[in-house]
C-alpha atoms as a printed R data frame, in Angstrom:
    type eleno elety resid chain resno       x       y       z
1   ATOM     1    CA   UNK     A     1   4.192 -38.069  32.468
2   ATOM     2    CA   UNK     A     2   2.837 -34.739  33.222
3   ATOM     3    CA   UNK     A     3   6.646 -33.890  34.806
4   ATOM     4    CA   UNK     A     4   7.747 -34.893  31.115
5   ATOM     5    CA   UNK     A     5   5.086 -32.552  29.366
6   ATOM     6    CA   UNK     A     6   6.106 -29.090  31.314
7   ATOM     7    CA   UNK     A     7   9.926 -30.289  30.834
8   ATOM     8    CA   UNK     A     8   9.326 -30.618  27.205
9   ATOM     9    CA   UNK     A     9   7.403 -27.356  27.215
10  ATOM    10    CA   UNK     A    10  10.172 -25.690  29.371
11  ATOM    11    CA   UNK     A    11  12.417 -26.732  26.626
12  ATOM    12    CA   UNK     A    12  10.460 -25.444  23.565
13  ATOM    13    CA   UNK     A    13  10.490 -21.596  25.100
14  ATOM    14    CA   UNK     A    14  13.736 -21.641  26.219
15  ATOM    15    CA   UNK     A    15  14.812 -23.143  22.055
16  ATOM    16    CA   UNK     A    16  12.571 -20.168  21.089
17  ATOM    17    CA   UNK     A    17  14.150 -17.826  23.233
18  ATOM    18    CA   UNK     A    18  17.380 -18.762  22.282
19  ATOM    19    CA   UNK     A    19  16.563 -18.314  18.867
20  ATOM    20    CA   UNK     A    20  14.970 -14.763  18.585
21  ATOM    21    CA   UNK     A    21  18.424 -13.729  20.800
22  ATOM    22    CA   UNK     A    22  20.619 -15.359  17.851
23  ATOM    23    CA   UNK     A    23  18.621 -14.239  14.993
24  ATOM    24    CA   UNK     A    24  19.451 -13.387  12.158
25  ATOM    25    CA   UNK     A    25  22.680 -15.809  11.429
26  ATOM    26    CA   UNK     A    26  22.058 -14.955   7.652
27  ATOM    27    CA   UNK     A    27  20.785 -13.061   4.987
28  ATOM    28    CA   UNK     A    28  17.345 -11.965   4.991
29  ATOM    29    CA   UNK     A    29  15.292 -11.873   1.775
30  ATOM    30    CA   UNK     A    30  12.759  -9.173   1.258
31  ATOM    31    CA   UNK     A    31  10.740 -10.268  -1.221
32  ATOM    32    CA   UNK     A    32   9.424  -6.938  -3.264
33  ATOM    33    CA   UNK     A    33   5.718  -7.936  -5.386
34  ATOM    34    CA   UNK     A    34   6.288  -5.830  -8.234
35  ATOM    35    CA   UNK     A    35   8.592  -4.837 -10.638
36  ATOM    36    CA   UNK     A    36  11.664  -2.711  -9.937
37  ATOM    37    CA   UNK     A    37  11.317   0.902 -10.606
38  ATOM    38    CA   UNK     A    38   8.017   1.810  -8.591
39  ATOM    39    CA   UNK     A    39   7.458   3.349  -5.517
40  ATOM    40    CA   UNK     A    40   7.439  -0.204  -3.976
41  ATOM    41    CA   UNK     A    41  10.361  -0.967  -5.225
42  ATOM    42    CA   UNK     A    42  12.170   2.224  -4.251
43  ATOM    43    CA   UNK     A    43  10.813   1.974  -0.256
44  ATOM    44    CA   UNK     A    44  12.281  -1.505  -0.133
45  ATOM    45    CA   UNK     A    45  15.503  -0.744  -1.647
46  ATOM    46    CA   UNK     A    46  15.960   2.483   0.751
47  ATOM    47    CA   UNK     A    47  15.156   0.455   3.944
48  ATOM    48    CA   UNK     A    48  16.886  -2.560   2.973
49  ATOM    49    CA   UNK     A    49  20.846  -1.856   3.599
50  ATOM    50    CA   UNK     A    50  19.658   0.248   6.871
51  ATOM    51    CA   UNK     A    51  17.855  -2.174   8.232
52  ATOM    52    CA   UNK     A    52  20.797  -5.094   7.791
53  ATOM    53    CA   UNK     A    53  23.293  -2.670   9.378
54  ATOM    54    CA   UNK     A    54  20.463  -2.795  12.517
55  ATOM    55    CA   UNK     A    55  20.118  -6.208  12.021
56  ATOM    56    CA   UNK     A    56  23.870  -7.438  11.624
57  ATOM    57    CA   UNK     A    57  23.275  -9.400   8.267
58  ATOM    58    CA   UNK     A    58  22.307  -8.206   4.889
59  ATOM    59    CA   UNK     A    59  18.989  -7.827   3.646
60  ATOM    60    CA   UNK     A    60  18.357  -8.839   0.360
61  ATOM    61    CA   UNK     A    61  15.324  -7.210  -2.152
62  ATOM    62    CA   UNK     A    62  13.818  -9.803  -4.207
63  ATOM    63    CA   UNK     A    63  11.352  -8.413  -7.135
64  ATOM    64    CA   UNK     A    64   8.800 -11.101  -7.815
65  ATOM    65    CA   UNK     A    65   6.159  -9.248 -10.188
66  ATOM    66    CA   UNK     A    66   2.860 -10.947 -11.353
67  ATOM    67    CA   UNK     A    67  -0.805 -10.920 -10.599
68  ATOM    68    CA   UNK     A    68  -1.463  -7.188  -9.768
69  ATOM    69    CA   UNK     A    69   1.252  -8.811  -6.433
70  ATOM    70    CA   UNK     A    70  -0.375 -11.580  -5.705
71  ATOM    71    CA   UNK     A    71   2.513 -13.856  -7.174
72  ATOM    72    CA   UNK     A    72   4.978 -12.268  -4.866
73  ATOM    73    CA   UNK     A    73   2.470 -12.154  -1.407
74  ATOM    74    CA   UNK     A    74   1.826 -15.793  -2.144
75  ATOM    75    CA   UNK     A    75   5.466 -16.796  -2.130
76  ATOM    76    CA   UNK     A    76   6.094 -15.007   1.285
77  ATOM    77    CA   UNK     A    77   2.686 -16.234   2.583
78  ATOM    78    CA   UNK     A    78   4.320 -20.072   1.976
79  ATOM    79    CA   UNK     A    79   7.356 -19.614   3.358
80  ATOM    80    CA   UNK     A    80   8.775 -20.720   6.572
81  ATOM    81    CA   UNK     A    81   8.082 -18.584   9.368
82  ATOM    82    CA   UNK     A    82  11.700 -18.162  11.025
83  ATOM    83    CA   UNK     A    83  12.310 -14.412   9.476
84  ATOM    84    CA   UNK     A    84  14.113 -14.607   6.414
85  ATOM    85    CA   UNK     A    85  11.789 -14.614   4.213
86  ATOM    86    CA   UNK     A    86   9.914 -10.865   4.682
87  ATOM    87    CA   UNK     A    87   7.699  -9.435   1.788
88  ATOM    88    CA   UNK     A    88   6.642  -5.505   1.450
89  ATOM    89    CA   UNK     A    89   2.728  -5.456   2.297
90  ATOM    90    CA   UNK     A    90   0.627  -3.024   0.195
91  ATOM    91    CA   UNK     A    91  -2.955  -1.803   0.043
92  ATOM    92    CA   UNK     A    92  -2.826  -4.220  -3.570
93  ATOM    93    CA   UNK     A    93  -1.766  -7.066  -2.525
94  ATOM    94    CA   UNK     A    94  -3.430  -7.311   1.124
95  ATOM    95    CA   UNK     A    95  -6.723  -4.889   0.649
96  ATOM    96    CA   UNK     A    96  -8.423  -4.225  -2.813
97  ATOM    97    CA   UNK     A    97  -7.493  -7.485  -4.674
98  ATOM    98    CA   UNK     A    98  -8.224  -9.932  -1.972
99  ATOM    99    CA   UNK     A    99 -11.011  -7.934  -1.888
100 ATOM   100    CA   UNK     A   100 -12.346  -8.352  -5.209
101 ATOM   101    CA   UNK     A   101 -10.742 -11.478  -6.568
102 ATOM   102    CA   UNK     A   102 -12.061 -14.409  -4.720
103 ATOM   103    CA   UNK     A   103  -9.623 -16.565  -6.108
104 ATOM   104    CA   UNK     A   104  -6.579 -15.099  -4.526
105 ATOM   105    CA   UNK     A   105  -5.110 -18.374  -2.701
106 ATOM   106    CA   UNK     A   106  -4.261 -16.287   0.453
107 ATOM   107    CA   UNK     A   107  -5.964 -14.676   3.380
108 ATOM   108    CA   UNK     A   108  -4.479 -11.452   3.836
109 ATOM   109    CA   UNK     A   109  -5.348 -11.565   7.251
110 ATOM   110    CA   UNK     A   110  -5.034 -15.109   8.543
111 ATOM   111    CA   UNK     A   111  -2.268 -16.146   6.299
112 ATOM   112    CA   UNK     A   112   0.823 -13.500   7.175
113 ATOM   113    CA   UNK     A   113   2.427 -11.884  10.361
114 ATOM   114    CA   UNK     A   114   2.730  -7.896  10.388
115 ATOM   115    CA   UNK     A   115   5.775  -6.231  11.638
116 ATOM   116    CA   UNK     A   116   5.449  -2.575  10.336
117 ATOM   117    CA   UNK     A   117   4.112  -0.144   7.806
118 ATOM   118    CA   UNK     A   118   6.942   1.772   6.856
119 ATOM   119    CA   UNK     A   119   5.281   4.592   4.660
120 ATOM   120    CA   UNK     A   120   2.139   5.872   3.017
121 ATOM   121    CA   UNK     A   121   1.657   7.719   0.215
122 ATOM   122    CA   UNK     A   122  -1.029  10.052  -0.465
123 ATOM   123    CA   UNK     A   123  -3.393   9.679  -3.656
124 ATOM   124    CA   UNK     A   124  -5.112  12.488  -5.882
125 ATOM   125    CA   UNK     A   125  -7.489  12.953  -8.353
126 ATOM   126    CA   UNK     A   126  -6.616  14.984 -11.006
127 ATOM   127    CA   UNK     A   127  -7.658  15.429 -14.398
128 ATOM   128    CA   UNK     A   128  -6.678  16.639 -17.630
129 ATOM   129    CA   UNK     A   129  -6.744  20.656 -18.209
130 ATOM   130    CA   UNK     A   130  -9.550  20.940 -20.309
131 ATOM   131    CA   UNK     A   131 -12.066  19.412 -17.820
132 ATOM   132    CA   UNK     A   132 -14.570  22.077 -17.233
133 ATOM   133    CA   UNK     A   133 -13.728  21.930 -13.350
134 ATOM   134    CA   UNK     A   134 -10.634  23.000 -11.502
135 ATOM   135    CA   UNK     A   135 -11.699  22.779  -8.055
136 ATOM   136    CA   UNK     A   136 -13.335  20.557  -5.724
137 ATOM   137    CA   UNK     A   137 -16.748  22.231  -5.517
138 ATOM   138    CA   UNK     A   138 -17.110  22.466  -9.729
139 ATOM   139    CA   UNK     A   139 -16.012  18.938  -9.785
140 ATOM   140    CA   UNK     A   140 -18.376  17.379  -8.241
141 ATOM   141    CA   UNK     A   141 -21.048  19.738  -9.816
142 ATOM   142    CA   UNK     A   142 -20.284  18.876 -12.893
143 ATOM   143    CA   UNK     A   143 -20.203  15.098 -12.412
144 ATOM   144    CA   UNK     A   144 -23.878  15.046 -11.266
145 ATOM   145    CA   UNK     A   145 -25.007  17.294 -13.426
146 ATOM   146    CA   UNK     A   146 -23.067  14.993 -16.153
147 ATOM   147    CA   UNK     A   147 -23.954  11.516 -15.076
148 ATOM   148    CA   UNK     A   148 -21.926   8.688 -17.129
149 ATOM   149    CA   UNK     A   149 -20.676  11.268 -19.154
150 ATOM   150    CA   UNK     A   150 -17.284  11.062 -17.939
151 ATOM   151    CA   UNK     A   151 -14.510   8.070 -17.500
152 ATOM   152    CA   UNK     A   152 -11.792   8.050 -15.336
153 ATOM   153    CA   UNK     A   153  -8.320   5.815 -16.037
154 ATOM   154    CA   UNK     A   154  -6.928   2.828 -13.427
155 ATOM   155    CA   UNK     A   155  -3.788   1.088 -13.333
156 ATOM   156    CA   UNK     A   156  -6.545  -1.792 -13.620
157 ATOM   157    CA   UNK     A   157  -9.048  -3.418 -12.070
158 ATOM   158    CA   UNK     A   158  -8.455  -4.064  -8.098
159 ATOM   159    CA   UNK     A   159  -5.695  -2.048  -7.864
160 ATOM   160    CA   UNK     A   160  -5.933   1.010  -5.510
161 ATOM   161    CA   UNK     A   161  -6.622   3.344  -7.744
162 ATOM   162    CA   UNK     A   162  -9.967   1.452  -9.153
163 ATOM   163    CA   UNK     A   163 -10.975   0.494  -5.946
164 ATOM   164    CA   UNK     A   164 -10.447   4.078  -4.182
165 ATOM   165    CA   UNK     A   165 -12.211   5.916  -6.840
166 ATOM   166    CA   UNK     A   166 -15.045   3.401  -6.646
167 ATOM   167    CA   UNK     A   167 -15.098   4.231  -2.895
168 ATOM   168    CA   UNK     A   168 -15.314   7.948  -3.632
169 ATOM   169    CA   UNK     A   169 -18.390   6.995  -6.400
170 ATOM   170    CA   UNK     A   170 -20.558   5.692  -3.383
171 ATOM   171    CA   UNK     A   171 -20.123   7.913  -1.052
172 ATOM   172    CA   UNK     A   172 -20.345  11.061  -3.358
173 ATOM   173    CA   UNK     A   173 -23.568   9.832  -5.052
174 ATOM   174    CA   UNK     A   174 -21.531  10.495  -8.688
175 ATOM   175    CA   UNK     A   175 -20.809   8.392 -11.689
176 ATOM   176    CA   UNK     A   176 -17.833   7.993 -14.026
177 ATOM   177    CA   UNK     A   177 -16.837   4.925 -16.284
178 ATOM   178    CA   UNK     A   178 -13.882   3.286 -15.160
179 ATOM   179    CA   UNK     A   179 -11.321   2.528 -18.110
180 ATOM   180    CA   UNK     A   180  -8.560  -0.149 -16.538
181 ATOM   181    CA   UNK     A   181  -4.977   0.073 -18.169
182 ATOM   182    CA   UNK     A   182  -1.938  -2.132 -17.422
183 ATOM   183    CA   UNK     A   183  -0.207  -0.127 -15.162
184 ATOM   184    CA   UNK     A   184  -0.608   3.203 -13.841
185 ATOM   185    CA   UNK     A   185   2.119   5.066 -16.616
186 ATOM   186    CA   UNK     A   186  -0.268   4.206 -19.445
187 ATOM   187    CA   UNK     A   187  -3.187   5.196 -17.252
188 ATOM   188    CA   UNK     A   188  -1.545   8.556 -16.632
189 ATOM   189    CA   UNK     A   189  -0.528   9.183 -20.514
190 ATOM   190    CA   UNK     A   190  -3.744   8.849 -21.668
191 ATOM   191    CA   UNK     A   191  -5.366  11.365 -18.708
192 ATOM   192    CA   UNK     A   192  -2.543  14.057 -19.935
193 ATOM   193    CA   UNK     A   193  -3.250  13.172 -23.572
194 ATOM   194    CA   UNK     A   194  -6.936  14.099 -22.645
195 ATOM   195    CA   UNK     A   195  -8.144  10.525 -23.716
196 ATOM   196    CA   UNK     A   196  -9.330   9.975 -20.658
197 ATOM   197    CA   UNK     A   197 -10.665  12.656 -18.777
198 ATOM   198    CA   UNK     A   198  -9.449  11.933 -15.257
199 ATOM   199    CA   UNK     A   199  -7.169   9.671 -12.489
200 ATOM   200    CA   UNK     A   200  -6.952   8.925  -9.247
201 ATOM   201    CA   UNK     A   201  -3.216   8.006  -8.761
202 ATOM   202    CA   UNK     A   202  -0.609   7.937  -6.086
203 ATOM   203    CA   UNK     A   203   0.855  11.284  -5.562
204 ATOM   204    CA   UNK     A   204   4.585  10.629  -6.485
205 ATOM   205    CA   UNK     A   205   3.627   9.489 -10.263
206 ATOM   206    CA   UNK     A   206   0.886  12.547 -10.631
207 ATOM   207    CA   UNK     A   207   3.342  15.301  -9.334
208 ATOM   208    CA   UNK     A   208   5.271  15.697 -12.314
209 ATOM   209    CA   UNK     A   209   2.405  16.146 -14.864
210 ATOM   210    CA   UNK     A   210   0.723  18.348 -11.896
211 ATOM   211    CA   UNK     A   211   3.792  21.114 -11.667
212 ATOM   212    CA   UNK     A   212   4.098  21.191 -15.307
213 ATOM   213    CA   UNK     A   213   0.210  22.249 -15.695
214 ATOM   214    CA   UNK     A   214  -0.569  18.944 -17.866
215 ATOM   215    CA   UNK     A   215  -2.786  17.665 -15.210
216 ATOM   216    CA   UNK     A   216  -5.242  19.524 -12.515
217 ATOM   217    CA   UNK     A   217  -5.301  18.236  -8.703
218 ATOM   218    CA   UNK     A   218  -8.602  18.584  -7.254
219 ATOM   219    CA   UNK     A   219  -8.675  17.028  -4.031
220 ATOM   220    CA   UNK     A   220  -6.036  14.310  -1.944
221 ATOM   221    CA   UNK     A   221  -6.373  11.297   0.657
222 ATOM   222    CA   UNK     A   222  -3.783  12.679   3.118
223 ATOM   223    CA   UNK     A   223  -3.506  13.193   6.737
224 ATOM   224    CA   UNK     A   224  -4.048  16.929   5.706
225 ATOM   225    CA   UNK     A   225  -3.081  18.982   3.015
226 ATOM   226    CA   UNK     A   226   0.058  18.625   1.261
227 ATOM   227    CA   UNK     A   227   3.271  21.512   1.246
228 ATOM   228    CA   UNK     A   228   3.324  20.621  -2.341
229 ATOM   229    CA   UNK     A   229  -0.339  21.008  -3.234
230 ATOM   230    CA   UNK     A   230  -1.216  23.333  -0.691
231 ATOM   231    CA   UNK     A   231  -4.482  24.926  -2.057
232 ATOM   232    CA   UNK     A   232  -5.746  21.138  -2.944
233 ATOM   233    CA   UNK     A   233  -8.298  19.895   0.057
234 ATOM   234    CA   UNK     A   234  -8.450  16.704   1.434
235 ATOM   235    CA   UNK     A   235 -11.390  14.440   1.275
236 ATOM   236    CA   UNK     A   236 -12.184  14.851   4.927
237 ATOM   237    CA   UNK     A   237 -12.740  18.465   4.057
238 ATOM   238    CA   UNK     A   238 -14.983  18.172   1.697
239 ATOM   239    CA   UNK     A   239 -16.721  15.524   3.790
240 ATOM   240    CA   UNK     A   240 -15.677  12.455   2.719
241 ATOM   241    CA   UNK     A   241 -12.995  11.343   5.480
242 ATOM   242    CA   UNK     A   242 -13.529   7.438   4.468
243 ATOM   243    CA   UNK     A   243 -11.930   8.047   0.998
244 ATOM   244    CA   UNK     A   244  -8.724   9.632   2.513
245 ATOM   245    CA   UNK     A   245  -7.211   6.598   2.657
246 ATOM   246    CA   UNK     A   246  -3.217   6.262   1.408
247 ATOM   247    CA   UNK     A   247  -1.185   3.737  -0.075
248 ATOM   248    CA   UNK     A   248   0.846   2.037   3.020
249 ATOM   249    CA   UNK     A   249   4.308   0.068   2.684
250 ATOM   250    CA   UNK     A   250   5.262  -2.309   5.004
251 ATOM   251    CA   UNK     A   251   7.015  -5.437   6.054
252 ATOM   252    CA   UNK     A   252   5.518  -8.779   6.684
253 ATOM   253    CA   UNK     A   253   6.160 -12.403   7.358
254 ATOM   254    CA   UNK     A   254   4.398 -15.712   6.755
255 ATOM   255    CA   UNK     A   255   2.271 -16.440   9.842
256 ATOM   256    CA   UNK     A   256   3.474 -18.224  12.868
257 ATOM   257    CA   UNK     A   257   6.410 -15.901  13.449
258 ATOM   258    CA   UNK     A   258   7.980 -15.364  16.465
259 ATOM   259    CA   UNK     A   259   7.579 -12.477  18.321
260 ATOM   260    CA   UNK     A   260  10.802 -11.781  19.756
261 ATOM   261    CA   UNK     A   261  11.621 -11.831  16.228
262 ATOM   262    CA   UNK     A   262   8.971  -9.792  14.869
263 ATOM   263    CA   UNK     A   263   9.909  -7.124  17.799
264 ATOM   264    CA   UNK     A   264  13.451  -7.189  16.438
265 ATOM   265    CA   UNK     A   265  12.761  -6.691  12.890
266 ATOM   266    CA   UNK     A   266   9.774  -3.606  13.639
267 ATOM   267    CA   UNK     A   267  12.628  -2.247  15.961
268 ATOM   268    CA   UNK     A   268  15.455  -2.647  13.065
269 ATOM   269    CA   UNK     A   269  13.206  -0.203  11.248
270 ATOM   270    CA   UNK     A   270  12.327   2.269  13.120
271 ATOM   271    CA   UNK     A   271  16.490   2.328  13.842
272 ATOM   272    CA   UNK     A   272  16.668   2.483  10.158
273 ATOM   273    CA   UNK     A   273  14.465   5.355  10.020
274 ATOM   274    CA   UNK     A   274  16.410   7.376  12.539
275 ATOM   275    CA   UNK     A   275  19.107   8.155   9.644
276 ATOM   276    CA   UNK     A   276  18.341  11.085   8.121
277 ATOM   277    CA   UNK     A   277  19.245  10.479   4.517
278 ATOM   278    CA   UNK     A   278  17.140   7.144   4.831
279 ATOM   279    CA   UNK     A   279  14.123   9.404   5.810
280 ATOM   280    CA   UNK     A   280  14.798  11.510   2.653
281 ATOM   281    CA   UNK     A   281  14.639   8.788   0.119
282 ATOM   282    CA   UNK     A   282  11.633   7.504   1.221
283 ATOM   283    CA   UNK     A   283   9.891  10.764   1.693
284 ATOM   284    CA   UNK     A   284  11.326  12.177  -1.511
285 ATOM   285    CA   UNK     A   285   9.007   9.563  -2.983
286 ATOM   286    CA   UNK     A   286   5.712  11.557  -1.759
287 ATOM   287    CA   UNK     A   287   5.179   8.805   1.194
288 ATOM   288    CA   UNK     A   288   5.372   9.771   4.729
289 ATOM   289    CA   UNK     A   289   7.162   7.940   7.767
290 ATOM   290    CA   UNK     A   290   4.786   5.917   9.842
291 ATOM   291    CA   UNK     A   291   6.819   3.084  11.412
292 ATOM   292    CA   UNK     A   292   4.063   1.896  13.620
293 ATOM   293    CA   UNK     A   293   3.831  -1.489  16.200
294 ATOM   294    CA   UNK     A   294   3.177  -4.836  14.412
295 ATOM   295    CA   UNK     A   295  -0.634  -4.485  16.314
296 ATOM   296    CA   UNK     A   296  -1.329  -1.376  14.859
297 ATOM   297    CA   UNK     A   297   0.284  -2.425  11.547
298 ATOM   298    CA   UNK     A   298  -2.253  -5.656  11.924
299 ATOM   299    CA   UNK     A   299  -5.788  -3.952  12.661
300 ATOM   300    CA   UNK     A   300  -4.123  -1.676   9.388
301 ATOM   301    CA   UNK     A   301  -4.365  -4.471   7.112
302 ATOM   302    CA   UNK     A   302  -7.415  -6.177   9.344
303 ATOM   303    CA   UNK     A   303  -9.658  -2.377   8.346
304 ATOM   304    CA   UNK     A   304  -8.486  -1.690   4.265
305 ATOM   305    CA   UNK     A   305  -9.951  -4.818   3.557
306 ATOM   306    CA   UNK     A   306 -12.949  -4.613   5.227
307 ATOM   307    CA   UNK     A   307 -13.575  -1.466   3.417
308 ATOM   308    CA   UNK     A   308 -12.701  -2.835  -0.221
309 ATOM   309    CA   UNK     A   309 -14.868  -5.811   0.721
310 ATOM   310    CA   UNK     A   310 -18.052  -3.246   1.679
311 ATOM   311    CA   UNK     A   311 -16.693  -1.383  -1.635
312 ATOM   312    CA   UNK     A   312 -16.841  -4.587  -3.923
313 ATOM   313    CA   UNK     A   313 -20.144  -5.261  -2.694
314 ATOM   314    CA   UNK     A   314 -21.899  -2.000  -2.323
315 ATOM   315    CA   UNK     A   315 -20.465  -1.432  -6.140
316 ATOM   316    CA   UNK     A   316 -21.444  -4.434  -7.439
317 ATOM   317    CA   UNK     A   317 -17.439  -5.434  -8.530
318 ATOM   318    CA   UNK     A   318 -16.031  -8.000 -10.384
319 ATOM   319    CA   UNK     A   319 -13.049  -8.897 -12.205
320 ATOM   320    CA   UNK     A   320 -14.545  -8.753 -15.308
């Protein structure tokens, strides 16, 4: 019996094995969940053709918009775990929402495998020109001297945006009201219009408005500071180093994966990322190249949402 048992378990690793050598025999789906058009959407589509040239069989986006994401992590969190069925992670889908809807019907740890973070992208906050402030120091002057009496715009509530700028609130002992929109263009039109008096946004979607004077940068979660903003600080210099915190990209699977596979996806990208003109289009987006191990990628995902949870809490958050 127990000869039978190690035989039988002899057999399973060596059927694994074989499989993670073979894989992939077909296309792969990479399920994207948001629309097409945003920066998502674009770091999917510039990794996806690369990375089935690594792989030896196409890789195929999928856009599966709904529920701020949570439509689209779902599907990839059900599917089987044999590596065709990959979904783009972001801060969304596996951090701030999780984070402050409890009825999300996944575990954004528990419930998925991580392979890599492609890319981050820095955020800013900015505001509209004729907000009395146009640096850092001023800013946050006025805003306590000003309690309540300003708003700032979201892409809505539990996105990044919301959830980051409620981080920034705690730590920085200031108030603004939070006005949600339904997407971050709106959000952004009404900041420029001077509706609202100020955003914090991923950096590709500000720039434009920023170069052509229509909105003001004032400081920027990045690594440090930026070639295109370069007299904008970043929020560890001004002493807030927990709200530097970007927008990451990156490719998961449903739990249970297996590793060999996993390795030869995460090594597929970073093979991807060697081409030059694949670097471009993703960093012509405002994101930077990470390309990390699935580990790293993992305690990632494991850390933003512990900090959205402390944010939700601390903040007093809800959906409503």
């Amino acid at each position: 019996m127990q000869r039978r048992n190690c035989l039988a378990l002899v057999l399973l690793v060596t059927a694994g094995t074989a499989f993670a050598q073979a894989y992939p025999t077909k296309p792969i789906k990479l399920l994207v969940p948001f629309a097409a058009g945003g920066t998502t959407d674009i770091i999917a589509r510039a990794i996806a053709d690369p990375l089935g040239k690594a792989l030896g069989q196409p890789v195929v986006v999928d856009n599966r918009g709904g529920g701020g994401g949570i439509i689209g992590a779902l599907e990839t969190s059900r599917a089987a775990p044999d590596g065709y069925n990959l979904g783009i992670a972001t801060v969304s889908t596996m951090a701030t929402n999780p984070a402050i809807n409890p009825k999300v019907p996944y575990d954004p740890v528990k419930d998925f495998t991580p392979i890599i973070n492609i890319a981050a992208t820095p955020n800013v906050i900015a505001v509209n020109p004729k907000f009395p402030a146009k640096d850092y120091k001023s800013f946050v002057a006025e805003l306590k001297k000003n309690p309540g009496k300003y708003a700032y715009a979201s892409s809505g509530t539990g996105g990044i945006q919301h959830m980051l700028m409620e981080l920034y609130k705690s730590l920085s002992g200031t108030f603004m009201t939070h006005i949600p929109y339904r997407g971050a263009g709106p959000a952004l039109n009404d900041v420029v219009a001077g509706q609202v008096n100020m955003t914090l946004d991923n950096l590709p979607s500000s720039l434009p408005f920023i170069k052509d004077g229509r909105m003001v940068p004032i400081v920027v979660a990045a690594p440090q500071r930026l070639a295109v903003l370069p007299g904008v600080p970043t929020f560890k210099e001004v002493g807030l180093e927990p709200v530097n915190r970007m927008a990451f990209y990156g490719i998961l699977g449903p739990k249970g994966m297996p590793k060999d596979v996993v390795d030869k996806i995460n090594a597929g990208v970073k093979k991807a990322l060697e081409d030059p003109a694949v670097r471009k289009r993703i960093e012509d987006t405002g994101s930077l190249i990470i390309a990390n191990t699935p580990e790293q990628f993992a305690e990632q995902i494991k850390a933003e949402y512990a900090v959205y949870k402390d944010v939700v809490q601390k903040q007093k958050l809800t959906l409503e």
